[in-house]
KESERO-288140 format. One record per residue (C-alpha): residue in one letter; x, y negated, z; chain; residue number from 0. Coordinates in nm, 2 decimals. Layout:
N
type = A, xx = X, yy = Y, zz = Z, mol = A, seq = NUM
...
END
This chain:
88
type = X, xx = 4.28, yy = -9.61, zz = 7.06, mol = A, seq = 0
type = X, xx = 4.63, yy = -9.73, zz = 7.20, mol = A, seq = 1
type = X, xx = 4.83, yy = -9.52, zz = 7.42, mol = A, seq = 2
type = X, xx = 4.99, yy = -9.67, zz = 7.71, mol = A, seq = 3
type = X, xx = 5.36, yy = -9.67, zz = 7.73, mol = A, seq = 4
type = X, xx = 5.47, yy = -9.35, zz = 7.99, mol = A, seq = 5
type = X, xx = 5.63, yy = -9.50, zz = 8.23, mol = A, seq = 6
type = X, xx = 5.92, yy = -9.30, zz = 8.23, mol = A, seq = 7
type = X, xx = 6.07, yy = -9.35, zz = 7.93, mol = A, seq = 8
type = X, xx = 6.35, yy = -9.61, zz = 7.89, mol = A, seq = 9
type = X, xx = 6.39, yy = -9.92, zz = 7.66, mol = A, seq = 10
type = X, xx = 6.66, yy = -9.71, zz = 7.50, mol = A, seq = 11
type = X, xx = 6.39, yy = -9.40, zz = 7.44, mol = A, seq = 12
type = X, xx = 6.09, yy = -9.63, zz = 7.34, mol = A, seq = 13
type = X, xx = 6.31, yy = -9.82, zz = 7.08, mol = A, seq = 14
type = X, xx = 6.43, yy = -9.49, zz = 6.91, mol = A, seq = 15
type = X, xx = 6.05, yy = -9.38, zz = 6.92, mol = A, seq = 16
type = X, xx = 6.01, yy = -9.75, zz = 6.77, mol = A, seq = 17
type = X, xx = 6.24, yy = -9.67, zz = 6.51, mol = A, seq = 18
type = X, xx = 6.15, yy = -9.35, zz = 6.44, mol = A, seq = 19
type = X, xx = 5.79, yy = -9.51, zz = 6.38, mol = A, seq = 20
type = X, xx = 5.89, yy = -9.75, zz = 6.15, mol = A, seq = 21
type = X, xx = 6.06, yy = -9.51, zz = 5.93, mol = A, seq = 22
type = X, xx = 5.82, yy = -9.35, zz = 5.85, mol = A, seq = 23
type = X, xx = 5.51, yy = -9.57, zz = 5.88, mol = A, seq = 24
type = X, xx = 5.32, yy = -9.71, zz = 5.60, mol = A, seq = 25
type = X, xx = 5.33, yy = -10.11, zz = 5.47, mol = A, seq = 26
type = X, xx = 5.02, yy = -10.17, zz = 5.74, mol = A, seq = 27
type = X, xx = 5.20, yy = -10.02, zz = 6.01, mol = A, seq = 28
type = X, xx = 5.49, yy = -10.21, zz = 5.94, mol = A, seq = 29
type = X, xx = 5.37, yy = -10.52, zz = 5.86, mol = A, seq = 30
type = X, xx = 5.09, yy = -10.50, zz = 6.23, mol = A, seq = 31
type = X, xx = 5.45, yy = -10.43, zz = 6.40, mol = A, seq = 32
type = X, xx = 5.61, yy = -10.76, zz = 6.28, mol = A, seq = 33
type = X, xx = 5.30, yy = -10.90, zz = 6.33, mol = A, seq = 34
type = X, xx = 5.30, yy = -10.85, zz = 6.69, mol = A, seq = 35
type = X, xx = 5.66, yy = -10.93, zz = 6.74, mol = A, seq = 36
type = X, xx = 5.67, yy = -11.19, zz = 6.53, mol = A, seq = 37
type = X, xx = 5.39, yy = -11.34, zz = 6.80, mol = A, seq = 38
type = X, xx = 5.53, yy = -11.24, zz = 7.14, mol = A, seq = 39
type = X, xx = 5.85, yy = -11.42, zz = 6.98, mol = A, seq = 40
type = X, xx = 5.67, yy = -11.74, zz = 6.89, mol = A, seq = 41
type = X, xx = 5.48, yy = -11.72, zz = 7.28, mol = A, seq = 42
type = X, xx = 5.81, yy = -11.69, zz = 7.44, mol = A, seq = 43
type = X, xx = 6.01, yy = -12.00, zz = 7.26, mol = A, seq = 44
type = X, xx = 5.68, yy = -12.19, zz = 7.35, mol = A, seq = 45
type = X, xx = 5.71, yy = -12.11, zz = 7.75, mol = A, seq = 46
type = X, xx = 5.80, yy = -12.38, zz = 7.90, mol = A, seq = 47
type = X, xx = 5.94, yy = -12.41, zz = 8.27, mol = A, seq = 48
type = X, xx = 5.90, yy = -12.71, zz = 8.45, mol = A, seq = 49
type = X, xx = 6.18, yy = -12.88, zz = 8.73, mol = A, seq = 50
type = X, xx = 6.06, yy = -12.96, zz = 9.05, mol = A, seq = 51
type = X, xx = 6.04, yy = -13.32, zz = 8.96, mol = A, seq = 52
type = X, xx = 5.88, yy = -13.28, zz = 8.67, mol = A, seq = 53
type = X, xx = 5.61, yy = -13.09, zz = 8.88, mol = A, seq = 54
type = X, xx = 5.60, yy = -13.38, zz = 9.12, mol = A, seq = 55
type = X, xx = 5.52, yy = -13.65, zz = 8.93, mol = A, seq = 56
type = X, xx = 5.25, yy = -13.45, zz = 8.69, mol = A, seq = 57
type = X, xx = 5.06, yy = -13.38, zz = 9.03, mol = A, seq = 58
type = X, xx = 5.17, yy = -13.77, zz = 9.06, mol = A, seq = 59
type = X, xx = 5.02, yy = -13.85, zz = 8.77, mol = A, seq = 60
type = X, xx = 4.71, yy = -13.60, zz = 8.81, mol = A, seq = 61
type = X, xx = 4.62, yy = -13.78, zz = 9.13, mol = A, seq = 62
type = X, xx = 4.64, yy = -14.09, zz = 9.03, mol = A, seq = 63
type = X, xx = 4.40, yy = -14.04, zz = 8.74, mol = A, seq = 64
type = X, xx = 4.15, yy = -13.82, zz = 8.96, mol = A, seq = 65
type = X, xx = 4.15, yy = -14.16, zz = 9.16, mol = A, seq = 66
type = X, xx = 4.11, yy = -14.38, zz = 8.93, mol = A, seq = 67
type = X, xx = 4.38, yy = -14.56, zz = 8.95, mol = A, seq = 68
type = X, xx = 4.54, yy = -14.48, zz = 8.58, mol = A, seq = 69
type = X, xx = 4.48, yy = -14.64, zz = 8.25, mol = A, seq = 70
type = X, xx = 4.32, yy = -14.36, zz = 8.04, mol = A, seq = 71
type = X, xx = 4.23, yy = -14.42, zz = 7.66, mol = A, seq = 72
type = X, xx = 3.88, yy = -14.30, zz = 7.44, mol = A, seq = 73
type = X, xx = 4.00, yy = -14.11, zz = 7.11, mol = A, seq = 74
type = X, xx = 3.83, yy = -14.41, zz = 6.93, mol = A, seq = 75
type = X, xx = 4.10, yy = -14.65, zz = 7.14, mol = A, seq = 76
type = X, xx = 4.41, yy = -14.43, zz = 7.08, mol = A, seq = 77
type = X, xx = 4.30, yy = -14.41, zz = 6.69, mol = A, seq = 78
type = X, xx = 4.27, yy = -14.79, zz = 6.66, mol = A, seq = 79
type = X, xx = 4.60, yy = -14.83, zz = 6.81, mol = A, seq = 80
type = X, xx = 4.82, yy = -14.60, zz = 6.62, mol = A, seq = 81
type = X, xx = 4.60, yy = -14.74, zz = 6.27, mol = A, seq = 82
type = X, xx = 4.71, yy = -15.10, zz = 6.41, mol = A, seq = 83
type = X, xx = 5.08, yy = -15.03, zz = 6.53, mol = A, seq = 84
type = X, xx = 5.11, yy = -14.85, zz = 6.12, mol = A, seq = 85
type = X, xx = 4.96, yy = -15.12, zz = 5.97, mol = A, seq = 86
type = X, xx = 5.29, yy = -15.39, zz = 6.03, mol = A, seq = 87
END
């Protein structure tokens, strides 16, 4: 079972302990590490912030297609369009 990280140690003390870990750890312990980082890398690239604008008109555009009032597509409809517009 995982520890908890104590919450007085530093960034500085946890990446020695880190470091001190990998070391000595074996391939699986190594590899799960990289694992992990290599995810929590991936999530943070993929976090996307939006402008105020940009919030504005997706609750714009949300509204307008909770009303009714937008053109939406069926999957069937969106297939037969991009197999039309590849076809010329």
């Amino acid at each position: 079972m995982l520890k908890s990280v104590p919450q007085i140690m530093t960034t500085a003390a946890l990446k020695k302990k880190i470091q001190t870990y990998l070391e000595v750890g074996d391939d699986k312990i190594i590899k799960a590490v990289y694992t992990l980082l290599e995810a929590q890398v991936k999530a943070s690239e993929n976090n996307v912030e939006f402008s105020k604008e940009q919030i504005k008109e997706l609750n714009k555009r949300r509204n307008a297609h909770l009303a009714g009032k937008s053109k939406t597509y069926t999957l069937a409809e969106i297939k037969s369009k991009i197999h039309t517009k590849h076809k010329k």
